[in-house]
N, C-alpha and C positions, 0 to 999 in steps of 0.2 A: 350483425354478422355481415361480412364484407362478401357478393357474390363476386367469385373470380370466372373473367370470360375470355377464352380460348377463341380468338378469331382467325379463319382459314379462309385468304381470300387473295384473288393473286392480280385484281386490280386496285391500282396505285388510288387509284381518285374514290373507288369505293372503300378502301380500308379508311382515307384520312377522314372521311364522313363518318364511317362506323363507327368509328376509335372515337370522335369527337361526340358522337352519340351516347355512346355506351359510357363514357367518361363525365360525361352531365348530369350522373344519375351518381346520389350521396350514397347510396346501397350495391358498387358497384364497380369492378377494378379491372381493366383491360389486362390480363398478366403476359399477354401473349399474342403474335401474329405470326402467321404463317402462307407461301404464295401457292404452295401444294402440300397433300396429304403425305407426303414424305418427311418435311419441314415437321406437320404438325404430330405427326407419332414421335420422332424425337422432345419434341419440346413436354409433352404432355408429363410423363415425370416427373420432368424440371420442374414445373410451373401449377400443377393438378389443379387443373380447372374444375369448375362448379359445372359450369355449362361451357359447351362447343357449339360455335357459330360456323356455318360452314357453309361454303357457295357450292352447288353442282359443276360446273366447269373449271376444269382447273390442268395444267401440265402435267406429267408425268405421273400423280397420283389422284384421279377425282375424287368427289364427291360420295361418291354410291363406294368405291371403292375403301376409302378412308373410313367410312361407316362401319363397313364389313368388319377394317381391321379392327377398330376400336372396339367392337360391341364382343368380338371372338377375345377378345384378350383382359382389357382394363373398361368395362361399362359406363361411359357418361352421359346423360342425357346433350341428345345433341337437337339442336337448330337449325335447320336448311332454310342459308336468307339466299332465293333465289328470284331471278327475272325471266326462267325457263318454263312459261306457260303453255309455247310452241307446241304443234302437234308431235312434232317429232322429239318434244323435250320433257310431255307431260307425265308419260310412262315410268322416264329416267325418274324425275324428281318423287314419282310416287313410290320406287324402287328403293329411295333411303329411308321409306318410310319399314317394307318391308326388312328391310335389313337393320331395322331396329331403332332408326332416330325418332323423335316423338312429335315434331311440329313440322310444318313450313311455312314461310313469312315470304311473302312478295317485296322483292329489289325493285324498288322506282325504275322502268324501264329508261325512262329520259337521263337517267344518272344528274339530273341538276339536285344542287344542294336543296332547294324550297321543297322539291317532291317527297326527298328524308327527310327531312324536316316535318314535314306531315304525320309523317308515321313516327316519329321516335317514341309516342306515349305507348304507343300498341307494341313497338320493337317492346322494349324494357318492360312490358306486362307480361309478354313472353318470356322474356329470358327469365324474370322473378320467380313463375311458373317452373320452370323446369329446371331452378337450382334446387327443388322441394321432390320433383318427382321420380317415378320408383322404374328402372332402368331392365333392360331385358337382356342377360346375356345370350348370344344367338352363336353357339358353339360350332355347327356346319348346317348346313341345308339339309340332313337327317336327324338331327337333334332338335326336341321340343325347345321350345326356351326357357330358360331359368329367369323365371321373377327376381332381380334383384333389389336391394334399395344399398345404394353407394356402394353395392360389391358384396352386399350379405343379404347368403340367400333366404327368400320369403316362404313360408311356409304358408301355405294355402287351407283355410278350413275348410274340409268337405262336408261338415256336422250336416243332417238335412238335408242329403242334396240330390238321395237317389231317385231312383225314375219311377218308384211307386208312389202316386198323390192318393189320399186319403178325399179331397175333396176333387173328383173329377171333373172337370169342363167340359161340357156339351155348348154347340153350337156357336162356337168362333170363328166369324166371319171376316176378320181383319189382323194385323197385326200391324203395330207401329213401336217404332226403335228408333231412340235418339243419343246421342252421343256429344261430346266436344273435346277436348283436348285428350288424344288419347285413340280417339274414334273410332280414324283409319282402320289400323289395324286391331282392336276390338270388334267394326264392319266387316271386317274380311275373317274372322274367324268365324263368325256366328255364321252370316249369310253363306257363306262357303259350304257349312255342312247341310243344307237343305236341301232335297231330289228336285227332280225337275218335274214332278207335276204335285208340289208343292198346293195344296188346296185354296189356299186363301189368299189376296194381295197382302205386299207389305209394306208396307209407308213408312218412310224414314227422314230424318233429319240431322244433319252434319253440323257442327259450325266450321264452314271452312272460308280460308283467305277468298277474296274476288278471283277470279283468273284460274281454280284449280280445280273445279269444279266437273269440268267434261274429263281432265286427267283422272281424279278420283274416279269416276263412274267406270272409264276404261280398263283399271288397275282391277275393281272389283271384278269386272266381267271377263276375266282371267280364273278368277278361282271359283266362279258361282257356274253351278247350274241351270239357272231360273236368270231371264232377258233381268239387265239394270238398266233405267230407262229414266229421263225424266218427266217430269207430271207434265201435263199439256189440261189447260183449263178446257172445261167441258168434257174431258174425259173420264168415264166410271172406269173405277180403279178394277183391272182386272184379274184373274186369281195366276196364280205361276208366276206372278211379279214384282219386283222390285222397283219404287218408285223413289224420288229423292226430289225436292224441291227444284226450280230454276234459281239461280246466283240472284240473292240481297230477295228472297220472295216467300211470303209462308207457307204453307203447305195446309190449302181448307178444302173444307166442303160443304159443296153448298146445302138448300133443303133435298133434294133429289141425289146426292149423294154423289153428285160430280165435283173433280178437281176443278176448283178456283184458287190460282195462284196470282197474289197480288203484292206489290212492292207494299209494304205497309211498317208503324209505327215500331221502331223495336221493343221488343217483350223480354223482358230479363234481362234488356243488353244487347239482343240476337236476334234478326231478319236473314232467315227464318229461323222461329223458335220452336223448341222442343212442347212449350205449354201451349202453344197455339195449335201443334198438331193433334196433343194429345186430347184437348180440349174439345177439336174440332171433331173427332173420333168418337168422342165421349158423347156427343149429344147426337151425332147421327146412328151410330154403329149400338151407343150404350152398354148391355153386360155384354153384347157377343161379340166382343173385340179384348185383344191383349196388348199389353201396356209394358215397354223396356225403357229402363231408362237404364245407360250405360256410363261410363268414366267421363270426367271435364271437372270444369272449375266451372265455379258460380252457383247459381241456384234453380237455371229455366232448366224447365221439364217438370221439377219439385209438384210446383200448384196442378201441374197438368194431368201430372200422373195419379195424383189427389182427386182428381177432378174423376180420371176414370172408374178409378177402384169405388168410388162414392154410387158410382152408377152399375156397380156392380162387375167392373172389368177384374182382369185377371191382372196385375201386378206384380212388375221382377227387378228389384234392382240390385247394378253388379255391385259383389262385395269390396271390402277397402281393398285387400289383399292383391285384388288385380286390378283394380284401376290404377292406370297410372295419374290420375288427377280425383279424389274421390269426392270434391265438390258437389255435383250434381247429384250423384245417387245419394250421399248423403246426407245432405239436407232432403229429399224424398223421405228416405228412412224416418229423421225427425218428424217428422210433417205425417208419419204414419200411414207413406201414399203405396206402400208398398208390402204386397201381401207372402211377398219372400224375397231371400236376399242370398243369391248365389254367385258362386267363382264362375267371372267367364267362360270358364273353359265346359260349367255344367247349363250355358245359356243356352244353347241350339236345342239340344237334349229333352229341357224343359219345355220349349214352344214344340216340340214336337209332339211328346207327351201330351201335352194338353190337344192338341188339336185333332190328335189320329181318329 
């Protein structure tokens, strides 16, 4: 099956590279280009793309905007290929994510051809991605979101899910959450519902682009209660907080139970990995720590999260139904790393429960 891509992009020298990019690939058909979000709501239609590629700056209809409309009316998964890493642009781009698109891809700042060129395998692993994944209609900013998958709505199993546990947890001293495609805003739901004297740190891992990193962190620290912060080596991880790796580094600890963040080999793919913190967690922290693994493609976290529950951690991975990529927690489930498996939406809920 042929993925059709919808591209929103209103320079000349980046559409002819994209076009030539996205046209390289045998699984894969440019139907469409557009120089503003005005251009690309009429064409969409015409043309019903698989996936939307979309840049944040643009004329008369941006980015965040054109998101909005799409997501309140005809759902696609969308793509933000932007070069708006800026302080003053990190916010905006994290904003498409709020408003419903599901990834962002770094635009070669230099705009020379060799710099695309670089990246075309990782472009087109993305856009593969999100011709498969499951779309959120975002009706107005008082309405929850509708799970959809291509425009039909998802029903969500609650089986299991209320806040009486039969098997209590005593003495959880940690919490660690990983995520990848999908994350953002799976991050910002869970994290957001915590109070602020939240008992125990929480240790987290993203996979996100180079470059978007402090933006993410800023985005979250809008909806949380509790500082988001990143890890600084030699630091003991402290309680009311929210840590996240530094860009391309894993998130350890050492014997003393300090952050050591170091550039190291990829794990599953991913610097930094989901199995490496889980891991890491697992041998310091042991049963009195818990264990999230949430939405992404691939399989890191899987072994890691294996690795906790073995040591007696407590274990949650999100169900299909709300990932939007259910790779990750998936294979967990297989791998039998995971001692429940809940809707997003009943994940904060659950780590509370457990910890009160």
């Amino acid at each position: 099956m042929t993925i059709k891509v919808l591209l929103v992009e209103d320079s000349p020298v980046a559409v002819t590279i994209l076009k030539r990019m996205i046209n390289s690939a045998n699984d894969m058909s440019l139907v469409g280009t557009a120089r503003t979000g005005v251009e690309a709501l009429e064409l969409i239609p015409k043309v019903k793309p698989d996936v939307i590629c979309t840049d944040l700056m643009m004329p008369k209809m941006n980015g965040l905007e054109l998101t909005r409309a799409i997501m309140a009316s005809n759902p696609k998964p969308i793509l933000v290929i932007s070069a708006c890493v800026q302080d003053e642009d990190k916010n905006n781009v994290f904003q498409l994510l709020d408003a419903g698109a599901v990834d962002v891809f770094p635009k070669p700042r230099t705009g020379n051809i060799e710099d695309y060129e670089l990246i075309t395998e990782k472009l087109l692993t993305k856009i593969r991605v999100l011709s498969g994944v499951k779309v959120f209609t975002k009706r107005s900013k008082n309405t929850s979101p509708i799970l959809t998958n291509n425009g039909i709505p998802v029903k969500t199993n609650l089986e299991n899910t209320n806040t009486t546990s039969s098997s209590f947890v005593k003495g959880i001293k940690v919490v660690a959450i990983a995520s990848s495609t999908g994350g953002p805003q799976a991050f910002q739901e869970v994290l957001s519902q915590f109070p602020a004297n939240f008992p125990v740190p929480i240790l987290c891992v993203q996979h996100i682009s180079s470059g978007f990193l402090d933006g993410f962190i800023n985005w979250l620290k809008q909806y949380c209660n509790l500082p988001v912060v990143v890890a600084r080596t030699g630091e003991i991880p402290q309680k009311s907080n929210i840590y996240f790796p530094p860009e391309r580094q894993h998130l350890q600890l050492d014997a003393q139970g300090r952050f050591y963040c170091v550039e190291g080999v990829a794990v599953d793919g991913h610097c930094p990995s989901a199995t490496v913190l889980f891991q890491n967690v697992a041998r310091y922290y042991g049963s009195a720590s818990l264990g999230v693994l949430m939405t992404g493609m691939g399989r890191d976290g899987a072994l890691g999260l294996l690795t906790l529950k073995q040591k007696g951690a407590y274990t949650i991975a999100q169900d299909e139904a709300t990932s939007v990529v259910f790779g990750m927690p998936q294979e967990a489930i297989r791998l039998g790393a995971s001692k429940i498996v809940l809707p997003l939406p009943n994940i904060a809920g659950k780590i509370m429960e457990l910890i009160s």
